[in-house]
N, C-alpha and C positions, 0 to 999 in steps of 0.2 A: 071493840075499841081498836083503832086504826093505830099501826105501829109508827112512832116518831122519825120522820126523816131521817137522815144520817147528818150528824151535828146539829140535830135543831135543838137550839136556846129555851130551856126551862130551868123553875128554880134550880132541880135538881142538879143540870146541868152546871150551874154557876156556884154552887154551895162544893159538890165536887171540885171544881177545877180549883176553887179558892184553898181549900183544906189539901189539893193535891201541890199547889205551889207552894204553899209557906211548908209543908211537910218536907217536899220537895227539897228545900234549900238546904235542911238539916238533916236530912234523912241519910246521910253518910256518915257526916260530921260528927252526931250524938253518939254513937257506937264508939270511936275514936275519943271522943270523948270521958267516957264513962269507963271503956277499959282503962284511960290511962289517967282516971281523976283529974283532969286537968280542963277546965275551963275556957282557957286560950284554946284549945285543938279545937273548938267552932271553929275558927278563922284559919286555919293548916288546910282545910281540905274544903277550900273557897271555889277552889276548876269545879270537882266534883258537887259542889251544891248548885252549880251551876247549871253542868250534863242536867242532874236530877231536876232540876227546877221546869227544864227542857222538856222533860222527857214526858214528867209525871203532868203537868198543868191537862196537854193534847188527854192522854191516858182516861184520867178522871173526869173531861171533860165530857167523854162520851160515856164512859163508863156509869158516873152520876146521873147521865141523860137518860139512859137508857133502863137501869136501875130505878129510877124514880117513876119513870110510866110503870114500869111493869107493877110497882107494889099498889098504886094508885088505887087499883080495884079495891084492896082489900084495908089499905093505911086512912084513906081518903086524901087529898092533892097535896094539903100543907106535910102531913105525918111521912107523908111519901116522900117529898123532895126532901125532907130532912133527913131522912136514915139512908136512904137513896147516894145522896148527894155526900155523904159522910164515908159509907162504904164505898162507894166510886172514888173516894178522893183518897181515901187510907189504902186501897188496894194496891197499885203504882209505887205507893210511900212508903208500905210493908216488904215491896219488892225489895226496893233501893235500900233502906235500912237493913235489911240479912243481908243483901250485895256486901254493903260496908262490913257486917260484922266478918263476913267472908275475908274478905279482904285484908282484914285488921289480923284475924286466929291464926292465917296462915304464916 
């Protein structure tokens, strides 16, 4: 099996970057959130879901791509791009999320 280009577009690819941008947005925010019970503190840290939104889409984009070929062998193409494209996209989103909690404890 020939390894994927660098950025080439499969499901995997685009299921990650979708789960790594809307992750992305909140992935600060929810921490701040949840420590301080407050609902409004989504919209408080609006720059920062931003940076994240940035940061994490590129991130999962490849990461989904690239994650998705490899399990291929053994998932078959659809099973692949979906757990793939899932773990590529939350990987980035788990970063930024401990970022925040970091952030917020200290």
């Amino acid at each position: 099996m020939k390894e994927p280009s660098i950025g080439k577009e499969n499901l995997g690819a685009v299921i990650g970057a979708v789960t790594g941008a809307l992750g992305g947005l909140f992935a600060v925010a929810i921490p701040l959130a949840i420590l301080t019970r407050n609902l409004q503190a989504l919209s408080a840290a609006r720059t920062f879901g931003l940076v994240s939104f940035l940061v994490c889409t590129p991130i999962a984009w490849f990461a989904g791509g690239y994650l998705s070929h490899a399990m291929t062998k053994r998932l078959g193409e659809k099973k692949a791009a979906m757990i793939g494209g899932l773990i590529g996209g939350l990987f980035p989103v788990t970063g930024f999320a401990l970022w925040g909690f970091y952030m917020i404890m200290r």
